[in-house]
C-alpha positions in Angstrom: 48.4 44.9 87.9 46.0 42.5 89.0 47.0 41.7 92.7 45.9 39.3 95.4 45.6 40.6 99.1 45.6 38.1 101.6 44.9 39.7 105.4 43.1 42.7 103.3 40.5 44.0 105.6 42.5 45.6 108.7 45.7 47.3 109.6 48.2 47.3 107.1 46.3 45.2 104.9 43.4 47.3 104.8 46.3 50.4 103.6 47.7 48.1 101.3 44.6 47.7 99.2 43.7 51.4 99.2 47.1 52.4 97.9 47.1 49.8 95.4 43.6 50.6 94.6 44.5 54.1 93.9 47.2 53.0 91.4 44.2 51.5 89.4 45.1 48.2 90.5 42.3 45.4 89.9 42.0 43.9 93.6 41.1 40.1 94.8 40.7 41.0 98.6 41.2 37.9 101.0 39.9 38.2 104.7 38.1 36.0 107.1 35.0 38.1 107.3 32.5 38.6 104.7 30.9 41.6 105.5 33.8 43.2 106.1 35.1 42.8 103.1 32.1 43.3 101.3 32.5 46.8 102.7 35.6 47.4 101.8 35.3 46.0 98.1 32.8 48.6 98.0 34.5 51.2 99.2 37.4 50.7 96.4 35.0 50.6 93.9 33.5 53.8 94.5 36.7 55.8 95.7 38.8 54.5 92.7 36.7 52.6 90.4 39.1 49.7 90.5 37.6 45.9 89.8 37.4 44.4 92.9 36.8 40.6 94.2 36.8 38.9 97.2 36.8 35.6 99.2 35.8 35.1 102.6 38.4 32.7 104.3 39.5 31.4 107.4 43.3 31.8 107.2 43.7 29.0 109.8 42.3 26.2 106.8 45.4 26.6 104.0 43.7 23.8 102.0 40.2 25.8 102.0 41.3 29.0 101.8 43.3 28.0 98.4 40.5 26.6 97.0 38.3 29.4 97.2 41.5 32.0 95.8 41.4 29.4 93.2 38.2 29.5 92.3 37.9 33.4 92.7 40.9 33.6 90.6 39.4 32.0 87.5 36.4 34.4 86.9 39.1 37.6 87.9 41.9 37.3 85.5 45.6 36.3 85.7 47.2 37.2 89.2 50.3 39.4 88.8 51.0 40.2 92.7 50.6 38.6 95.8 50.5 40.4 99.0 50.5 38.9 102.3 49.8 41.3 105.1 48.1 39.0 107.4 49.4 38.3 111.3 47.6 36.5 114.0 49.3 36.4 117.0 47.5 35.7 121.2 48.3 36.7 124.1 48.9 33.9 125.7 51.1 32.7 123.1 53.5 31.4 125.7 55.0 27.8 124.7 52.0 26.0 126.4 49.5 26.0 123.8 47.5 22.9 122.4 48.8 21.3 119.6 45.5 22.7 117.7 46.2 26.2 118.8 49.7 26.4 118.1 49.5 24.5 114.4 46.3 27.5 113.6 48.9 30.1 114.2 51.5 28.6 112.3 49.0 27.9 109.5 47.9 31.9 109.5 51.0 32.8 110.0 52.8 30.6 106.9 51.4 27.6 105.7 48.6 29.2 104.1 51.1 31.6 102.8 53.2 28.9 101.5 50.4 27.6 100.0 49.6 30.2 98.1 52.5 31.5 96.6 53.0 27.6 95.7 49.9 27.7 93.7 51.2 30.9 91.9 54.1 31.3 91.3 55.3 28.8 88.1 52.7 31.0 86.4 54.5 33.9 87.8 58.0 33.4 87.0 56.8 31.9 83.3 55.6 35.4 83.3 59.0 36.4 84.0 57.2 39.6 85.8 55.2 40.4 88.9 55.5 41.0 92.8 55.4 38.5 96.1 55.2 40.8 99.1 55.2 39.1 102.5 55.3 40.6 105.9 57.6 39.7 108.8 58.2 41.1 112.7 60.4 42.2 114.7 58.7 39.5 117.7 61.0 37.2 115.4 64.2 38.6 115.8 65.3 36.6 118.7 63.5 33.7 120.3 61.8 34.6 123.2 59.3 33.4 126.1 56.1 35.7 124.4 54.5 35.0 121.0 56.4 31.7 120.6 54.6 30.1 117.9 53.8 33.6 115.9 57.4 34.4 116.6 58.6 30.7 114.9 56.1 31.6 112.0 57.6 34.7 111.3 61.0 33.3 111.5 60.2 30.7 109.1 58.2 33.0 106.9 61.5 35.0 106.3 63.7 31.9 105.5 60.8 31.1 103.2 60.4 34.4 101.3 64.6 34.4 100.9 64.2 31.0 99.3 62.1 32.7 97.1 64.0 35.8 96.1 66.8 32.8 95.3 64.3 30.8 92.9 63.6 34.6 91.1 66.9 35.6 91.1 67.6 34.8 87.3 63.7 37.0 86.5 62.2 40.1 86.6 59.8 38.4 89.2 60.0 41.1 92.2 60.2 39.4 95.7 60.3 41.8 98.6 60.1 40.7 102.6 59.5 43.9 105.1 60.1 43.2 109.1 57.7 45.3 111.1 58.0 47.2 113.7 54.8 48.1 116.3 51.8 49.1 113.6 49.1 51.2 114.9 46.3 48.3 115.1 43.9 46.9 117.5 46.9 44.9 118.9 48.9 48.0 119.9 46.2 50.4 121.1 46.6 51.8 125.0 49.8 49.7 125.0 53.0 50.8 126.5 55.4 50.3 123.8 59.4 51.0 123.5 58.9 53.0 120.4 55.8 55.0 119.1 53.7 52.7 116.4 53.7 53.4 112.4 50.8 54.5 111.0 49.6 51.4 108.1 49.3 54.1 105.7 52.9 55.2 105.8 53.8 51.4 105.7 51.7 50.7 102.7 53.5 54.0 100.4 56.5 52.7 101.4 55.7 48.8 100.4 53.9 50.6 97.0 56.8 53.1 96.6 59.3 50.0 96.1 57.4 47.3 94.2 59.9 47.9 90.9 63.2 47.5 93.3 64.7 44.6 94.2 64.5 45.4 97.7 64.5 42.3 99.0 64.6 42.6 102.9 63.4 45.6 104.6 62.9 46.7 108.2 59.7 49.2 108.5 60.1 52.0 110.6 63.6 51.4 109.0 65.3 52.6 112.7 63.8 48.8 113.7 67.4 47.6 111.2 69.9 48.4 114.0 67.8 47.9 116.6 67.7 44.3 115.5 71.1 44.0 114.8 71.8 44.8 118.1 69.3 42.1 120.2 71.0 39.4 117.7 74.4 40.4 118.8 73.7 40.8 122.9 75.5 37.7 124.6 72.8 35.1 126.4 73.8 35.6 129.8 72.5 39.5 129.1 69.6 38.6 126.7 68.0 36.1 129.0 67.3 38.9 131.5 64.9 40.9 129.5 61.4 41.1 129.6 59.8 42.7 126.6 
């Protein structure tokens, strides 16, 4: 498979490509960060002597960041996955942020997703084979006063990917959507957290483990599925009162 990594130099993403590398997979490698991926490209190459590309892109600038997977994409060969293990979420992600802040998370977050998936996938399902693997939260399970336009992202990034899995229903065109739980990152390191983080590698086996099944939507930990099912059904007047 010749697969697209968008978010491919840390946490999960940075998993992702090594166990897809060490299928033999042929890797284009999207991250905001030339250096860093340069390093990592060359890490693949060496460890698994895959083909690896990449393109340095702000994930904040859909329009830009298309036109350089575009452009990568010509010179690499036909596309046959797409992986989307990019988040960006702040701190002070609170409701009051400017216009400009709010519309760069909702652009790393899903437009530029959107974007490329829309770019694609009539190639993909004229191939009538293939993956699209995006990458939810659990911040989006309920609206909430913290990570409010991450959170709205997400939300919208899960309506988006069952849209898809609707359009490829009638194909052999896999389309798989996992919710995560806490990932052992940056982001969660020295915080107090209700439940112990996932390690990215055992995230990544799990995402490689299923790419023939029609999964479609996955919690990861999986104990995160009644855990959400239960915040969706606590009544307001008992949801408004917590804090986490």
């Amino acid at each position: 498979m010749r697969a697209l990594v968008v978010g491919a130099t840390a946490g999960v993403g940075r998993a992702l490509s090594e166990a897809l590398a060490a299928r033999g997979d042929a890797l284009l490698l999207v991250a905001s960060d030339a250096r860093d991926l340069e390093a990592q490209a060359s890490h693949l190459r060496l460890t698994h002597g895959v083909q690896v590309g990449i393109v340095a892109a702000d994930a904040y600038c859909p329009e830009e960041l298309l036109d350089k997977v575009i452009a990568a994409a010509h010179g690499f060969g036909d596309i046959q996955g797409l992986f989307f293990p990019i988040g960006v979420s702040r701190i002070d992600d609170d409701g009051t942020l400017p216009v400009g802040d709010a519309r760069s998370l909702m652009n790393a977050n899903l437009v530029t997703i959107m974007a490329v998936v829309g770019h694609f996938l009539p190639v993909l399902l004229a191939a009538d084979q293939g993956n699209i693997v995006g990458f939810g939260s659990i911040a989006a399970i309920r609206g909430r006063g913290a990570n409010v336009s991450y959170a709205a992202a997400k939300r919208g990034l899960a309506s988006y990917f069952e849209s898809l899995r609707h359009i490829a229903a009638a194909t052999k065109l896999r389309v798989q959507f996992y919710q995560l739980g806490y990932v052992e990152t940056q982001q969660t390191f020295g915080r107090r957290l209700m439940f112990g983080p996932a390690e990215p590698s055992e995230i990544a086996a799990t995402v490689v483990r299923n790419l023939d099944r029609d999964t479609g939507t996955r919690h990861l930990p999986r104990y995160w599925a009644p855990i959400a099912w239960l915040v969706l059904a606590l009544p307001w007047a008992i949801f408004k009162r917590l804090r986490f």
